[in-house]
N, C-alpha and C positions, 0 to 999 in steps of 0.2 A: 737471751732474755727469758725463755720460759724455763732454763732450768732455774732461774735465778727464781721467777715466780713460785715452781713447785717448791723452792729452799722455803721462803720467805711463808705462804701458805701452812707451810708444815709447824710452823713455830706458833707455840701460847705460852705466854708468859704476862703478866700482871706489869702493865704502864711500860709495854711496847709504843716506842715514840714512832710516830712518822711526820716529816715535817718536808711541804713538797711547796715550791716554790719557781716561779718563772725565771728564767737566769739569760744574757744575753753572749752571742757568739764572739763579739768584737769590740776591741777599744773605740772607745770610752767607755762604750753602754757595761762594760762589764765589770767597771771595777765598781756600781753601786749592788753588784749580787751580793757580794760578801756583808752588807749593812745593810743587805735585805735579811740574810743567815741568822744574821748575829740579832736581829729583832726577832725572830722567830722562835728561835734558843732563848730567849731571855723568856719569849712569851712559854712555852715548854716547861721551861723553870718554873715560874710561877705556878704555874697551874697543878706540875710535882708538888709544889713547896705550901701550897692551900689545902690538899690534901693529904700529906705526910709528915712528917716530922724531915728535918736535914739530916738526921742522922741513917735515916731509912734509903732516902734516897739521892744519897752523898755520888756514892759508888758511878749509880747512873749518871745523874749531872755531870761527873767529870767527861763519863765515855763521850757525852754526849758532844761538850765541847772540844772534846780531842779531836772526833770525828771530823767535826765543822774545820777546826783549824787545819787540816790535812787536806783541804780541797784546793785545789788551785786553780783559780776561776777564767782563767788565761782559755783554758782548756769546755767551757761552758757552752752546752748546747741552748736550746730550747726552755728547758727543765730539767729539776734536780731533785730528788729524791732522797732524804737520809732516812735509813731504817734503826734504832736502834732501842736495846731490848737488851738482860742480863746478858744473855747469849751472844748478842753480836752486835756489831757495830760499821753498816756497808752505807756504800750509797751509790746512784744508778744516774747518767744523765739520760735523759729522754729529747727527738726532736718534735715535740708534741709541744706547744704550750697548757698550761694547768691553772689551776686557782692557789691561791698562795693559801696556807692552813697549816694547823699542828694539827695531828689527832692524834690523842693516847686513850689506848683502846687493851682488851686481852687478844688480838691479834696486827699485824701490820696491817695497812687500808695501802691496797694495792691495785685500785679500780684503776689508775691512772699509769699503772706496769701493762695492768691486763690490755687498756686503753690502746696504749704504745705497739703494742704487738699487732692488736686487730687493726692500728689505724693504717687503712689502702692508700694514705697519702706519703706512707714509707716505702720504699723499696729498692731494689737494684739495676742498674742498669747496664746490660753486659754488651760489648761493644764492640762487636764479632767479624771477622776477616778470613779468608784461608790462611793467615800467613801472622794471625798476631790478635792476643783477646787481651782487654779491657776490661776492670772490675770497679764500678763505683756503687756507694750505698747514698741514695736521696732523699728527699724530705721535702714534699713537694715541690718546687723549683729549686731548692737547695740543693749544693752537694755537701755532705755531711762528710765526705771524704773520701778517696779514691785510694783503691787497695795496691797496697805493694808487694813486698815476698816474692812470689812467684807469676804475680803480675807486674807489666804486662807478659804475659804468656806466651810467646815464642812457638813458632811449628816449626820445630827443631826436625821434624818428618819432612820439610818441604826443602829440607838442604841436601846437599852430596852424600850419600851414591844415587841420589835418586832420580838429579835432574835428567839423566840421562835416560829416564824413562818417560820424559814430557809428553811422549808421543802416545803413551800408552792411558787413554781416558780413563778406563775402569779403573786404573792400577791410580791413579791421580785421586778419582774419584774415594777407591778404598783409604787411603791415603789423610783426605780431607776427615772423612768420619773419622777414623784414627783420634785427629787431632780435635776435632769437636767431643767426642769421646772424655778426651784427658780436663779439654776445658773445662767439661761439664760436670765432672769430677772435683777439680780444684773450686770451680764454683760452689758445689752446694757443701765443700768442705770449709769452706770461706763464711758460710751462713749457716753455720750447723748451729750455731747459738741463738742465732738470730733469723730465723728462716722465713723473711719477707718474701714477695715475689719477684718475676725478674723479666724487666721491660728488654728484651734484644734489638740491639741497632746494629741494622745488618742489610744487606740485599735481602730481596724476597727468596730467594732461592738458599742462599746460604740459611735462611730465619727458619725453612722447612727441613733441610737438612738437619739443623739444630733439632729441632723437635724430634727425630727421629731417633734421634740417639740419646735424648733426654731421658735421665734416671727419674724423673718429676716433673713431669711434663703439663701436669694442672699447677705447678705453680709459677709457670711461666704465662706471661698474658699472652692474649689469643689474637695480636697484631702486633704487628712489627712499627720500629723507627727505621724507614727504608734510605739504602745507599749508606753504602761505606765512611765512617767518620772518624776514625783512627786518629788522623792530626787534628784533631780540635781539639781547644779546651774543653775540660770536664762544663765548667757551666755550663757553656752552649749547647750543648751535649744536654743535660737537666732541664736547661730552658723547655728546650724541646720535647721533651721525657715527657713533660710534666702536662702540655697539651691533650696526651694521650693519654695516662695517667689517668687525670682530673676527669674527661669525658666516659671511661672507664669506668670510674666509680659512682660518679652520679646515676650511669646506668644500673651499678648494682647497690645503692640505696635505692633508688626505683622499685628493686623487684624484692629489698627487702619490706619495703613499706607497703608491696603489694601484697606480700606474704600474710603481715597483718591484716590490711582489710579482708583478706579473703576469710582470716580466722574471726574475725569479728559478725561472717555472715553467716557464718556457719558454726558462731555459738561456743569460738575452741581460744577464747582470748578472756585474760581476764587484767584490768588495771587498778583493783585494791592490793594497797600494798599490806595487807593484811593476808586475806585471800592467795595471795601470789606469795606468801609466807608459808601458810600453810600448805600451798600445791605442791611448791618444792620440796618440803619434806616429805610428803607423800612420792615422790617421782614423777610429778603430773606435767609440771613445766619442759616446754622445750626450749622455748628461746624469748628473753629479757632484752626489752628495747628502752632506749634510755637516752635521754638529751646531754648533749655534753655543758656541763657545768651547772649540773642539777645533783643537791645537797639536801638531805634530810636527816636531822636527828632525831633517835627515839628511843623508847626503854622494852624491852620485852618483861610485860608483867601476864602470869597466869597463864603462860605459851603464846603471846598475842602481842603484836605489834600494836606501838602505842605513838604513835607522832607527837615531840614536842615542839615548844618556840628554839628558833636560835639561841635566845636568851640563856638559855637552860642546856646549851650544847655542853657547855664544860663542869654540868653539874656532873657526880660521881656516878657513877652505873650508865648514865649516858652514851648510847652509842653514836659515836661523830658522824656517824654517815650509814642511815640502813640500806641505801642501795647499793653500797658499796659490800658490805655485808650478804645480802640476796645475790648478789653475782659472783662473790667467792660458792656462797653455798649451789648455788644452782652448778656451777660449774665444776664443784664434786660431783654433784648427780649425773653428771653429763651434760651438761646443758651447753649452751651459748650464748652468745651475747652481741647486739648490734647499738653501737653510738651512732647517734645519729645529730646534725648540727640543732641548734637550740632554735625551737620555732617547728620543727618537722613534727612534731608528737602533742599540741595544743591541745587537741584533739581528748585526749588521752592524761595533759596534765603532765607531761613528760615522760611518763612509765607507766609500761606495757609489756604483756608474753603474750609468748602463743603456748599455749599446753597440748600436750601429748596426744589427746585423748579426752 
């Protein structure tokens, strides 16, 4: 997913469509996605066709409905994503829910890709034995899917010629790393695209062993899901995941929202989104807090953010979403970014940094 970000990022081009809408995993609920699509395509259209001529923007409309018509909703997570623009014509399922929107913009509006990636309520959960590893990717109690290939993973090191060294601890022991080793390899080859973090359900002993031989060992969480669970189902498996998970990240929204007040007492926080326009371009900004499902349109007139009404979103020049905007750009500079649930930032209005300096 971030290289897909960095793709999509890279690209400008005049009446890049994005069109992101909530989509559902299972029969029934899913066959109303597709005539949720096909409303949002037509809204798309329209809003091409009031400011261009059809012959301008023929070309696009078509890609656009091809695109649509090429999804197969059977296959529908969360959220869906169509990106399309002269250039290209892709689309992303996400297990995040999102706000249903078109925006046609000179860049993709990719707050809800970036979203996807930072959101802690994704992740994997590896599900570890001396004798056999487990690969599933979650979504908060959900299982989003359990990895095949070369999972489950086999310690093919704990078969003949070697039984006959049972007797030999260290040599068992060298043995077991060996094979944590290989898994931890296939793992983070597993999520090289998508590199969430990875809850282990394991013994306590086996869960430090891991760590030890771990190529990335800060993005493994720092407890374990303890005792062996190999024959369970994956849900049961997530149910439980998700206990530890959830109380995880509550702890670290905690310490990000402590981060804040500390900078607000110390004078290093600013919440105009004017202001926090201009920090960014300067390199002032470090990190943009932001409520999930908080939408702003505006125009940049005379270098200066300008807030409009909804009303006026789909006027021309228009940008459909400036926050979404400030955390592309902050995130050139370096920057970062914290969603936080809707209600944690009142305070603030929804949006907030912390700056540099």
């Amino acid at each position: 997913m971030e290289i897909k970000l960095k793709s999509l990022k890279s690209l400008r081009s005049e009446n890049s469509i994005t069109i992101i809408l909530n989509t559902h995993r299972t029969l029934p609920d899913n066959k109303q996605d597709a005539l949720l699509l096909k409303n949002l395509v037509k809204e798309a259209e329209n809003r091409l066709l009031a400011d261009f001529s059809s012959k301008e923007v023929k070309d696009l409309i078509e890609k656009l409905h091809t695109l649509a018509d090429s999804i197969d909703h059977r296959h529908n997570l969360e959220s869906l994503i169509l990106f399309v623009s002269r250039e290209i014509a892709e689309y992303v399922r996400l297990p995040i829910p999102v706000e249903n929107r078109v925006v046609i913009d000179n860049t993709f509006a990719t707050r809800d890709l970036i979203r996807g990636m930072h959101h802690r309520a994704n992740y994997y959960v590896l599900v570890l034995s001396k004798d056999e590893a487990r690969l599933i990717q979650a979504s908060e109690d959900k299982v989003v899917k359990e990895f095949g290939g070369v999972f489950p993973y086999k310690n093919e090191l704990a078969q003949a010629p070697y039984k006959a060294e049972a007797s030999d601890a260290s040599r068992l022991s060298n043995l077991t790393a060996e094979f944590f080793n290989q898994v931890d390899k296939a793992v983070n080859y597993a999520r090289k695209d998508n590199p969430l973090p990875v809850l282990v359900v394991s013994d306590e002993q086996n869960y430090h062993e891991y760590l030890k031989i771990a190529d990335q060992p800060n993005t493994i969480f720092e407890t374990s899901l303890g005792r062996s669970r190999q024959t369970e189902k994956d849900a049961a498996i997530v149910a439980d995941a998700w206990k530890i998970v959830r109380k995880h990240n509550e702890e670290k929204n905690n310490q990000r929202k402590e981060e804040l007040l500390k900078a607000v007492s110390s004078n290093k926080f600013l919440s105009d989104t004017n202001e926090i326009y201009q920090a960014i371009k300067q390199g002032k900004m470090q990190t943009l807090f932001i409520e999930q499902g908080l939408f702003q349109p505006a125009v940049i007139e005379n270098d200066e953010v300008v807030l409009v009404s909804d009303d006026q979103r789909n006027d021309k020049d228009v940008i459909d979403d400036i926050y979404d905007e400030l955390i592309e750009l902050n995130m050139d500079f370096g920057g970062d970014v914290v969603f936080l649930p809707k209600g944690e930032l009142k305070d603030f209005n929804g949006f907030a940094g912390i700056t540099r300096y």
